[in-house]
N, C-alpha and C positions, 0 to 999 in steps of 0.2 A: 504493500500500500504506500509506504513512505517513498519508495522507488518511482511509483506509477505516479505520485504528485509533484516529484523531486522533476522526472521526466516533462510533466506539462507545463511546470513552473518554466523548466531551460528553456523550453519550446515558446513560449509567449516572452521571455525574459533572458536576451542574449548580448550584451555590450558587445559591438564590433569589436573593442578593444581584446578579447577573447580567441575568434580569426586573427588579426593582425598580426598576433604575436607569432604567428605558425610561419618559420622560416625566418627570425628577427634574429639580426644578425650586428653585430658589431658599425659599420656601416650605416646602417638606417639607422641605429644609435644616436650616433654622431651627427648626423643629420638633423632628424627629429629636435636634438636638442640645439643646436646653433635655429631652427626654424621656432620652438619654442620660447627662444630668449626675443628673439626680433620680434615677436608678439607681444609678447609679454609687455617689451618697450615702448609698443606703439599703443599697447593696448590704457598704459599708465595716465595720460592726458587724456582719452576719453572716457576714462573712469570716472574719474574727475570731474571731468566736464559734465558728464551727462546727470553725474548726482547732483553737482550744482544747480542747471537748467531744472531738473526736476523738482528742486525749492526742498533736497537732503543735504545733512552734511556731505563732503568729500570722502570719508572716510567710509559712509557707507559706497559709495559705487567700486571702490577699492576692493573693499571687504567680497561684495558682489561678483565681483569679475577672481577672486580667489579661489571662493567657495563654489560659488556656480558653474566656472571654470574648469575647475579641477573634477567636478562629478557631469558636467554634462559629456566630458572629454572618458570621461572613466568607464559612463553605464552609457553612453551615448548609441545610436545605430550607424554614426557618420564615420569614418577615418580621420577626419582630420576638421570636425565639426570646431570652431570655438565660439565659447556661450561666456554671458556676460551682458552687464546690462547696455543698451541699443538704446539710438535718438529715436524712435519710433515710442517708445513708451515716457519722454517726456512729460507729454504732454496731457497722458492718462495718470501719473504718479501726481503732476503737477496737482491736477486738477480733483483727484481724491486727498491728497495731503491738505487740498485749500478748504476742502470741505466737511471731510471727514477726520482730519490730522494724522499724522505718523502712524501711530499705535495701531487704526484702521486700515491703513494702508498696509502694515504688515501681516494685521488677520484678513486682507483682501488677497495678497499673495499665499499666504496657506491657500487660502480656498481656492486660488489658480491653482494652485497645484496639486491637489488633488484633483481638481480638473482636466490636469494633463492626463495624469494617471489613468485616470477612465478613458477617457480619448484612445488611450496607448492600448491598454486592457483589450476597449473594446472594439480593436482594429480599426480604429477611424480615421488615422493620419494618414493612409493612403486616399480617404473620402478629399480631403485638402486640393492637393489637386486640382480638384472639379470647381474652386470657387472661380466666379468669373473674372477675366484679368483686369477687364474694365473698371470692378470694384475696387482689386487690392494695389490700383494704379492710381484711382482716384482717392483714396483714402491716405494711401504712403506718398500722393506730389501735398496735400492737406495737413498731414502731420510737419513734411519739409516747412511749408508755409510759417505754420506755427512756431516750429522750433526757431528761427529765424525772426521769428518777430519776438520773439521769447528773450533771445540775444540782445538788443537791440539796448537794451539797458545798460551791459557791463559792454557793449562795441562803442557805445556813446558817451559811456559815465556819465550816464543817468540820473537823477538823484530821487531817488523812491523808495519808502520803504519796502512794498512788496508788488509784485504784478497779480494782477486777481486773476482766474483762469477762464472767463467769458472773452471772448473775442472783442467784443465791444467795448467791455469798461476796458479791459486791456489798452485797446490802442489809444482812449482817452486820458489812462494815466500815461500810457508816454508822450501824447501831445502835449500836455499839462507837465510836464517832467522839461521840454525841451530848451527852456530858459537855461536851464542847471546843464547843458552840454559841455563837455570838457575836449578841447582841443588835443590834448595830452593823450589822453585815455583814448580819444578814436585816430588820431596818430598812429598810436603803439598799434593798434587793434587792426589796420586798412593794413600795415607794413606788415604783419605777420599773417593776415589774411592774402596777402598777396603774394609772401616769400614761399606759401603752400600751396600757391595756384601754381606758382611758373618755376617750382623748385623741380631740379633736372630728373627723371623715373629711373636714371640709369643709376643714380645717387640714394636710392631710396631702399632699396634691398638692406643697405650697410647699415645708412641713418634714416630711417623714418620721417617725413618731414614736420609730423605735427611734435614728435618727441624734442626736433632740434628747433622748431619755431619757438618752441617753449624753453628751453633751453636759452635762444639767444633772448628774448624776452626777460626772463628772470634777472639773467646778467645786467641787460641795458640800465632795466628798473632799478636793480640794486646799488651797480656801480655809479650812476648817477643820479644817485637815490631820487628818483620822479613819484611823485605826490600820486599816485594810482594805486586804486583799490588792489590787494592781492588775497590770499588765502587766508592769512595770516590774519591782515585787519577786518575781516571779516567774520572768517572763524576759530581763527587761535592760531591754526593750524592741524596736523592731523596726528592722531596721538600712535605714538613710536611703541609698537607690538600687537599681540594678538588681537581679537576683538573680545568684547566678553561675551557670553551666553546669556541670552535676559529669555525670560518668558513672556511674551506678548498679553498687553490685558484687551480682554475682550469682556462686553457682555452679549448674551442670547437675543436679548431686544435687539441689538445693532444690528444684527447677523443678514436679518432680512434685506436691509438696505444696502447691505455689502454686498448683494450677491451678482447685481448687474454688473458692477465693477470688477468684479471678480471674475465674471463671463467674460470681461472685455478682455481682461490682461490672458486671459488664459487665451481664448480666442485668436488677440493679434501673436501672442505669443507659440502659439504654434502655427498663424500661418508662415511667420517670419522664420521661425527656426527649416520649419520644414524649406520653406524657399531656397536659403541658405545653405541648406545640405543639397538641393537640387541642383542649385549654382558652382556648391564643390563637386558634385558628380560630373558635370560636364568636364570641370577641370583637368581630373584627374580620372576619368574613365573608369569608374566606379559608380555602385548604386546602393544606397544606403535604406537603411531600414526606420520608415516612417515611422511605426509605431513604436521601436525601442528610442528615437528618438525623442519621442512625446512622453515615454515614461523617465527618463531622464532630464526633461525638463522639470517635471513635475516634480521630481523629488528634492532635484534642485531648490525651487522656490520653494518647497517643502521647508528644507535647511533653510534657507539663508533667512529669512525672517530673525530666527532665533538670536541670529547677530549682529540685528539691526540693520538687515540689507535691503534692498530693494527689489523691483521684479527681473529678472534674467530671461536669455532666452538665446536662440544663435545669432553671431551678429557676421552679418554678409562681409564687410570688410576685411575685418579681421583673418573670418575664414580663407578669405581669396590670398590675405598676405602672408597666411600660413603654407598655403600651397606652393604658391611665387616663391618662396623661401624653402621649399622643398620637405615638407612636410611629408609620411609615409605611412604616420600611424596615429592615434589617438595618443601616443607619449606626448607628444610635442604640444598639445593642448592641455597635458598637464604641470608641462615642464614649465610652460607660459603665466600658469596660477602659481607655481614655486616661484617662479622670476618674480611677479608681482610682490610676492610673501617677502621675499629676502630684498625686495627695494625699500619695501614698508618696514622691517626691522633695522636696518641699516641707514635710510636717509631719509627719514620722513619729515626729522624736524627741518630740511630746506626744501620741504615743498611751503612751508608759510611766504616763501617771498613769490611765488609763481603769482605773477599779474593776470586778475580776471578779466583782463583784455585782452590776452593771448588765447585763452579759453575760449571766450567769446569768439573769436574769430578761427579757430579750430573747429568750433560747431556750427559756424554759420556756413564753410567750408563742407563741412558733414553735410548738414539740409542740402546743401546745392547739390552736390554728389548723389544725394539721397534720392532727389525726385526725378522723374522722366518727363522733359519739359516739354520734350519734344511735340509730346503725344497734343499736345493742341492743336499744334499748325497742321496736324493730322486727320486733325478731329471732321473734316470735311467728309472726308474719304471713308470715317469708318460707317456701318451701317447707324440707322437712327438709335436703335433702339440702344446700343451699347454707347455710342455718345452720350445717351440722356442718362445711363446708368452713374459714367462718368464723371460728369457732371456733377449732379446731384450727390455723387459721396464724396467729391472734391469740397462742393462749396457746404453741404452738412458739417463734413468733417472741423472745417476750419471755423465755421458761424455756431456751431452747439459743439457738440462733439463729436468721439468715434464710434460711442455703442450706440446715438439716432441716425450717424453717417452707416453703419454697416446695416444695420434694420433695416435703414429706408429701400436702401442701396440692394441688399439680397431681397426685398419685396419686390424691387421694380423688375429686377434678374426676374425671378420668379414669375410674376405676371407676364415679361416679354416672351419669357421661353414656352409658358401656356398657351399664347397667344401664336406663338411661332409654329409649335406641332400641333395647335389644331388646325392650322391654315395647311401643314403639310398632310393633315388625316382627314381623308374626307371618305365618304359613301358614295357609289355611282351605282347607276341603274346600267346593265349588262343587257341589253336587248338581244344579244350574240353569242355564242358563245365558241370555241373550239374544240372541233373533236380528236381525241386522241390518233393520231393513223393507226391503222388493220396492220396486221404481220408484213401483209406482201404489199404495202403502200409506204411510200416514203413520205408524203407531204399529208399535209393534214389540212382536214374541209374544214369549213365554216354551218351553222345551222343555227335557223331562230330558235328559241325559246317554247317550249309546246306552251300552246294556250291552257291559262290558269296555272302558270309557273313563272317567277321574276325571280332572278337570279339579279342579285347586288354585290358588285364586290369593294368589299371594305382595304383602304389603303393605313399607309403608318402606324399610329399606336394608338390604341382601342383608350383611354383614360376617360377621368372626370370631363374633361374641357370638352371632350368631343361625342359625351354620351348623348346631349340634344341631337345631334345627326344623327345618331343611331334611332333613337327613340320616334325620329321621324321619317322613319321609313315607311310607315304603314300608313303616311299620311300624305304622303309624294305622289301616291295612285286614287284615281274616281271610283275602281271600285277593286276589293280587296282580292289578293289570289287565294286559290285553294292552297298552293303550297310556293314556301317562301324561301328559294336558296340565298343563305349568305356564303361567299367564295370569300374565307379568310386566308387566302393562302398568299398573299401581300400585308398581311399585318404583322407586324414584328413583336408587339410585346400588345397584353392587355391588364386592365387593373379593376379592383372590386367592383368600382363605381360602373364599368361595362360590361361585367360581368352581373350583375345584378339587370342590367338592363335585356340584356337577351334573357334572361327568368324570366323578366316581363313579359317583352314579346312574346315567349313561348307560351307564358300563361294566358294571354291577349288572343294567340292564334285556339288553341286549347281548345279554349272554353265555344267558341265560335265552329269549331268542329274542323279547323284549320292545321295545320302542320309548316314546321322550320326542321330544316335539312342546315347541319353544317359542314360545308366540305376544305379537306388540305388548313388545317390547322398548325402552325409552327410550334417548336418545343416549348417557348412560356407560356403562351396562352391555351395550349394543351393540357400541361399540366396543373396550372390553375384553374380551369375547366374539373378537369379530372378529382383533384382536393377538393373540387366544393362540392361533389358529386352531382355534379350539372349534366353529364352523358344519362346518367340513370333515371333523371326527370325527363330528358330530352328524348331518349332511347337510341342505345345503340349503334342500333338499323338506321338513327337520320343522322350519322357522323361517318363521311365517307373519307375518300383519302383525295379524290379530285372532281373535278367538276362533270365528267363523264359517269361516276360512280352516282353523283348529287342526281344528275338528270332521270338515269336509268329507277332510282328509287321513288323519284316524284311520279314518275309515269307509273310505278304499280304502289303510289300510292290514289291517283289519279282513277287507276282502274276499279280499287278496293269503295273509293268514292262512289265510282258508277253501279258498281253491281247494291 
């Protein structure tokens, strides 16, 4: 018994890290770990940054990108997955810390993560996939948007106590903030924003540019001691060792209000991770496993609460410059969380001078990189409906938020795609039909329909949206047949709601002393047929295999009529 659950357990619960190692040799070692340091380094300023932007100390996106790091890399499905917290959840932490404070914030990521969990559990990270791209394009150029305007404060030296997370009052505290602009602080912020634009790619393997923008930043401020806000006057600075263990307070009342938010993070959090593993597949010609992915996430955010972290999840840059760096296995994503660990034990106390203007512009770099602008001057070209999807979770996203921007956004999916396969599903009336050819005949004749027979044949997928066309087949003709062939053998899938409606019919014809023939049935909608036990109400004898069979049965039911 222990064996047999030991067995299911391996089978739903497999860390690629597990495969990797099989044939790991001295070599990819070596590798792995020079690819996990350059991570690790690049990964250090947007740690940082992203806790900041998010309205946490620095020390949690630290802690975050350690912890999270180190297990999404460990129990992960990617090879060379790295997790950590993302500009994409910005503005979701932002906006639960404004409203719900820290503490909730941390039992909102619990409940993300058990969130993943299930997801993972319940095979559904390959379902991911399937979300429409138009959505997760309007909502990630909407998050850019924000993060970016988010910035705008420490790019400008600002002077405000805080940014509220509404779109609106937002940009009114920073037009009201603009008198307080500091030439200094958006100096510093344009020249390091721009030394990351046009800093050379051949250069950036060695040195990362946001690690050295930040680097020559610190120095300028310091050696010329320039009056600009930094870490330090901010927030102390970040304190030099481990994190501590707290237990998060919650209560039960709160629980209910946390749970949208809780859908949200979990939600963008595994479209994002899973994306990013689909981004390092291409890389490196591997295919990684969606669901151990999503359980890795999820335990992730599981932990990191307890350390005062934030939400994690995989972050597409990172990953891509773990690859570029030649990355081979999930070592190197955790060698990147030891690099972080040992920079934090070693030199934390000079991260208080790093100027939040070098930051600032590190993240406004990020946003721009983050979004596909493209896709506007596009937008002509694409079909209506996916435009409008677009759209709408674009400007949702940035004008309320992400969990009315994804609602809105997969209802409109939703609707267009109803809308789409019923225009591709329809019923026709068959006044003709074709006879199968005899042994010794090669071509095959044409013949009408024998009177008191209408043969219809149903196209695409039988569902909800297109049972009114079904249900008005008996209403298309002046006067009703004796028997009724439907020719399913162009339908690809059927669902309850059509299934329910040929009951009808049948009971419709029935009763009237009428008969329905079904002929050439395909395997879903056969076998859904068959589990409802809809052949045995139907009988048998009126389920043929093709439309020759359909005819031949109408005619001696036509005779059984007569006599």
């Amino acid at each position: 018994m222990n064996n047999s659950l030991l067995a299911k357990f391996s089978k739903y619960f497999r860390p690629r890290l597990i495969d990797a190692l099989h044939g790991y040799d001295r070599s990819r070692f070596t590798t792995d770990i020079t690819a996990g340091i350059t991570v690790g380094v690049v990964a250090l300023p947007l740690a940082i940054a992203f806790a900041i932007a998010s309205g946490a100390k620095p020390e949690a996106g630290i802690f975050t990108a350690i912890i999270a790091g180190f297990i999404i890399s460990a129990l992960g499905g990617s090879r060379v997955q790295i997790g950590g917290p993302t500009g994409a959840f910005i503005v979701i932490v932002f906006g639960i810390i404004a409203q719900y404070g820290y503490a909730n914030l941390l039992i909102c990521t619990i409940m993300a993560g058990v969130m993943l969990i299930l997801m993972g559990a319940f095979q559904l990270g390959s379902l991911l996939k399937y979300f429409p791209r138009p959505l997760i394009i309007g909502f990630t150029n909407g998050i850019a948007v924000l993060i970016a305007l988010s910035e705008l404060k420490d790019f400008l030296g600002l002077q405000t106590e805080s940014l509220p997370a509404e779109f609106f009052q937002k940009v009114a505290v920073l037009w009201h903030a603009i008198p307080t602009f500091d030439i200094l602080t958006f100096t510093l912020a344009t020249v390091s924003a721009l030394f990351i634009w046009f800093y050379p790619k051949s250069w950036a393997k060695r040195f990362p540019s946001p690690i050295v923008a930040l680097m020559l930043g610190t120095i300028v401020v310091t050696l010329l001691e320039l009056p600009v806000e930094t870490i330090g006057s901010r927030f102390g600075g970040i304190p030099q060792g481990l994190p501590d263990f707290v237990m998060p307070e919650f209560s039960v009342s709160s629980l209910r209000h946390l749970i949208m938010p809780a859908f949200t993070i979990a939600l963008l959090g595994a479209i994002e991770s899973i994306l990013s593993a689909a981004v390092a597949d291409g890389m490196i010609d591997d295919k990684h496993d969606p669901n151990q992915e999503l359980m890795a996430q999820g335990i992730a955010n599981i932990v990191v609460p307890f350390f005062g972290g934030i939400p994690a999840t995989g972050a597409i840059a990172r990953t891509a410059t773990n690859v570029r760096s030649g990355a081979t296995s999930p070592i190197s994503g955790m060698v990147h969380a030891l690099t972080l660990l040992l920079i934090v034990l070693v030199a934390a106390p000079l991260a208080q001078y790093i100027p939040l203007a070098s930051l600032a512009a590190i993240l406004l770099i990020v946003a721009i990189n983050m979004g596909e602008w493209g896709v506007f001057k596009r937008l002509k070209g694409y079909p209506r409906h996916d435009a409008v999807v677009l759209m709408v979770t674009f400007l949702f996203t940035v004008i309320f938020d992400l969990t009315v921007a994804v609602e809105v956004g997969l209802l409109l999916a939703a609707i267009f795609f109803i809308r789409n396969m019923t225009e591709l599903s329809h019923v026709q009336l068959s006044e003709e039909h074709t006879l199968m050819p005899d042994d010794g005949e090669a071509t095959r004749a044409r013949k009408m329909a024998p009177p008191g027979v209408l043969i219809y044949r149903l196209y695409g997928a039988l569902f909800f949206g297109v049972a009114d066309k079904l249900e008005s087949v008996l209403h298309q003709q002046h006067t009703e047949p004796e028997v009724l062939v439907l020719n399913m053998s162009e339908v690809i899938s059927m669902d309850a709601s059509a299934l329910h409606v040929l009951e009808d019919l049948h009971g419709k014809l029935q009763k009237r002393g009428k008969h329905l023939i079904l002929c050439g049935p395909h395997t879903q909608p056969y076998f859904l047929m068959a589990q409802a036990n809809f052949f045995k109400l139907l009988g048998e004898e009126n389920l043929t295999a093709n439309l020759d069979d359909a005819l031949q049965r109408a005619q001696q039911l036509l005779k059984l009529k007569e006599k």
